[in-house]
C-alpha positions as CSV (number, residue, x, y, z in Angstrom):
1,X,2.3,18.5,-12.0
2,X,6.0,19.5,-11.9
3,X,9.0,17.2,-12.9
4,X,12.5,16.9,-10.6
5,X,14.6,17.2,-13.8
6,X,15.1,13.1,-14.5
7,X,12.8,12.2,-12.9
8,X,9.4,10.3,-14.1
9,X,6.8,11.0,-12.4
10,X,6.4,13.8,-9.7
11,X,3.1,15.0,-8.3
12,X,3.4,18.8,-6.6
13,X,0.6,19.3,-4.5
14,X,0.5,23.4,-4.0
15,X,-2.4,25.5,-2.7
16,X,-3.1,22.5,-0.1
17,X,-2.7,22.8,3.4
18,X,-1.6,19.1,3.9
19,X,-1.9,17.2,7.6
20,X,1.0,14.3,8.7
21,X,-0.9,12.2,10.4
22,X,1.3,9.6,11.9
23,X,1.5,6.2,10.7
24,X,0.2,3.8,13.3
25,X,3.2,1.4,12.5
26,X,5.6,3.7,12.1
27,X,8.6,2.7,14.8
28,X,11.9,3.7,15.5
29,X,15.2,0.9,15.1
30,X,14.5,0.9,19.0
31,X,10.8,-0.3,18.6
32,X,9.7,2.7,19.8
33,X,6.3,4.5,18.1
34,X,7.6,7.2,16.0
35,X,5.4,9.9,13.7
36,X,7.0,11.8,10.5
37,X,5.0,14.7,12.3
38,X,7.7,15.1,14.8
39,X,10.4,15.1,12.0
40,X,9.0,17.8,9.5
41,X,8.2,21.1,10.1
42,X,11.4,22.6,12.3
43,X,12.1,25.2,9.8
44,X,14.6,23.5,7.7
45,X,13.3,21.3,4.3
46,X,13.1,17.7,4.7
47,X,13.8,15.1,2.2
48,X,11.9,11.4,2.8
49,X,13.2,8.6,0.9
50,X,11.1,5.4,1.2
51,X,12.9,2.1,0.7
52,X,13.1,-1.5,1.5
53,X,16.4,-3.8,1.9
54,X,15.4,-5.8,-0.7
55,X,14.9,-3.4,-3.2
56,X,17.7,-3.2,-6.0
57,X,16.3,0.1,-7.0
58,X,16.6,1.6,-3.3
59,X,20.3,-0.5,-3.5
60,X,21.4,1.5,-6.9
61,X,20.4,4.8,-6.2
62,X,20.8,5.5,-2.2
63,X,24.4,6.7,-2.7
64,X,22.2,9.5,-4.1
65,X,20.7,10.1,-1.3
66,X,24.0,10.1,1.0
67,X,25.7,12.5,-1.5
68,X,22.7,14.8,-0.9
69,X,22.3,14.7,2.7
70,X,26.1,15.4,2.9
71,X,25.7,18.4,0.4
72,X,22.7,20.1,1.7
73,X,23.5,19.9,5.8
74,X,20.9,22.3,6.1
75,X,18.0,19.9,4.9
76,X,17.1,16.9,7.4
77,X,16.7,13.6,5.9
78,X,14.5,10.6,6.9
79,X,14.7,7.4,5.6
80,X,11.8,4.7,6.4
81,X,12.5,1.3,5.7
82,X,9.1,-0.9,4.7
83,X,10.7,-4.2,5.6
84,X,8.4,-4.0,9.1
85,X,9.5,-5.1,12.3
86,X,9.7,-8.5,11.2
87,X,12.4,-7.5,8.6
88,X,14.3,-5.5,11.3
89,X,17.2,-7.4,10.5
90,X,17.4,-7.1,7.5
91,X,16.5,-2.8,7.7
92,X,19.7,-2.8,10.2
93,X,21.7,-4.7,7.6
94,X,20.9,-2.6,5.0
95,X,22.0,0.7,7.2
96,X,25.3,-0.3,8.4
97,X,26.2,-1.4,4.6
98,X,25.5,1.8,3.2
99,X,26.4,3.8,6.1
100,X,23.6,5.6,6.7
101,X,23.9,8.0,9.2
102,X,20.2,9.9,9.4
103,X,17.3,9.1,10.9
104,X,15.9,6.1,9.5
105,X,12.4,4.2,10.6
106,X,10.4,1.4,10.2
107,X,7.1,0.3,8.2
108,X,5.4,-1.8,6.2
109,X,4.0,-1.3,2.8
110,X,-0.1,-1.6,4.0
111,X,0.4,1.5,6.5
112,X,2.6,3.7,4.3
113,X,0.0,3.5,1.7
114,X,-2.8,4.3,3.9
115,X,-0.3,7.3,4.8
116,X,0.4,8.6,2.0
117,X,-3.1,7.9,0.6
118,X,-4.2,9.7,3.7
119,X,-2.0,12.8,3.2
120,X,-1.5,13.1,-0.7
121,X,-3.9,11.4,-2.0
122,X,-1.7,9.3,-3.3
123,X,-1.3,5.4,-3.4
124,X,2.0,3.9,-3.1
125,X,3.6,2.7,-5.8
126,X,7.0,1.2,-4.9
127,X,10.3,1.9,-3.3
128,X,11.9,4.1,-3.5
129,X,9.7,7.1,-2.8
130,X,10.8,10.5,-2.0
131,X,8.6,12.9,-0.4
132,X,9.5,16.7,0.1
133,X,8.6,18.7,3.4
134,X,8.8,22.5,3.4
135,X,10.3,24.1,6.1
136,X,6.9,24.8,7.3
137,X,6.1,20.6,7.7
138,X,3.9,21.0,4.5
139,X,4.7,18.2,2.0
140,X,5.3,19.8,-1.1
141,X,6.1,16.6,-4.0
142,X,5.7,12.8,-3.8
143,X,8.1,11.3,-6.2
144,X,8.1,7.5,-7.1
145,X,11.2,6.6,-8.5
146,X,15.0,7.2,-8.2
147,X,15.7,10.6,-7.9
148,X,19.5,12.2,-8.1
149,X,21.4,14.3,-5.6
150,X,21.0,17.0,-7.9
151,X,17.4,17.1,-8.7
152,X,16.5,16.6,-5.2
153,X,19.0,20.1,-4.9
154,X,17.2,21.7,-8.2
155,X,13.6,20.9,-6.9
156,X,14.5,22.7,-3.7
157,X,16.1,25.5,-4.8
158,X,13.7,26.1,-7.6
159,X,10.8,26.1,-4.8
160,X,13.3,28.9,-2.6
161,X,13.3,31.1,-5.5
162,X,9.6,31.2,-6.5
163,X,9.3,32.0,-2.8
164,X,7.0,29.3,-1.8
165,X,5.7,30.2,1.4
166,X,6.8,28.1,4.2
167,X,3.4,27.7,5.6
């Protein structure tokens, strides 16, 4: 198990070769079926963050997440929002507030579980939830928890330089 400096709780899953299946109620803000398998994998790291509107956690700590997509232009960034298409409103809300300007889609708690349970072995514990994506599409680290621009940079970098193969 490896730690993202300040972070709590961080579960590296190495040596695995690690499907995406897609989540069956995973849409984009256009209602349209989306898949994180069509986002990962394009030979640049990707960065996941989990969250819900509601969430004072996911409230606090996005700016994070903004400073670190606009310092690291070469690592996408998802966001899916679990307020489900019943809370589409609400998802909406939350992105124009805090500006965010990558891709974000839409879930529900019940079918990100089964997910992540499905692809990390994993169950979900709360928003928000980072998950990291090699270049490769592998996912490398599940993190639970409020992460900072900076250890979301350090975990990166530190996986570059032990040369982490990309497949």
């Amino acid at each position: 198990m490896l730690r993202i400096k300040t972070a709590p709780i961080i579960a590296l899953l190495a040596g695995l070769t690690l499907l995406t299946p897609p989540v069956s109620a995973l849409t984009d803000m256009d209602d349209k079926p989306a898949s994180l398998e069509t986002l990962v994998g394009k030979g640049k790291w990707t960065v996941v963050e989990v969250w819900a509107s509601d969430c004072r956690a996911c409230r606090g700590s996005i700016h994070e997440t903004i400073n670190f997509e606009a310092a690291n232009p070469d690592v996408d960034v998802v966001g899916i929002s679990l307020d489900g298409s019943g809370g589409k409103a609400n998802a909406e809300k939350f992105i124009d507030e805090f500006g965010l300007d990558f891709t974000n889609l839409l879930s529900d708690p019940s079918e990100f579980d089964k997910y992540l349970y499905s692809t990390a072995k994993e169950s979900f514990i709360g928003t928000p939830t980072f998950m990291v994506y090699n270049p490769a599409g592998k996912l490398l680290a599940v993190q639970a928890g409020a992460i900072t621009e900076e250890a979301l940079s350090a975990f990166i970098k530190k996986q570059e330089a032990q040369g982490k193969p990309a497949t």
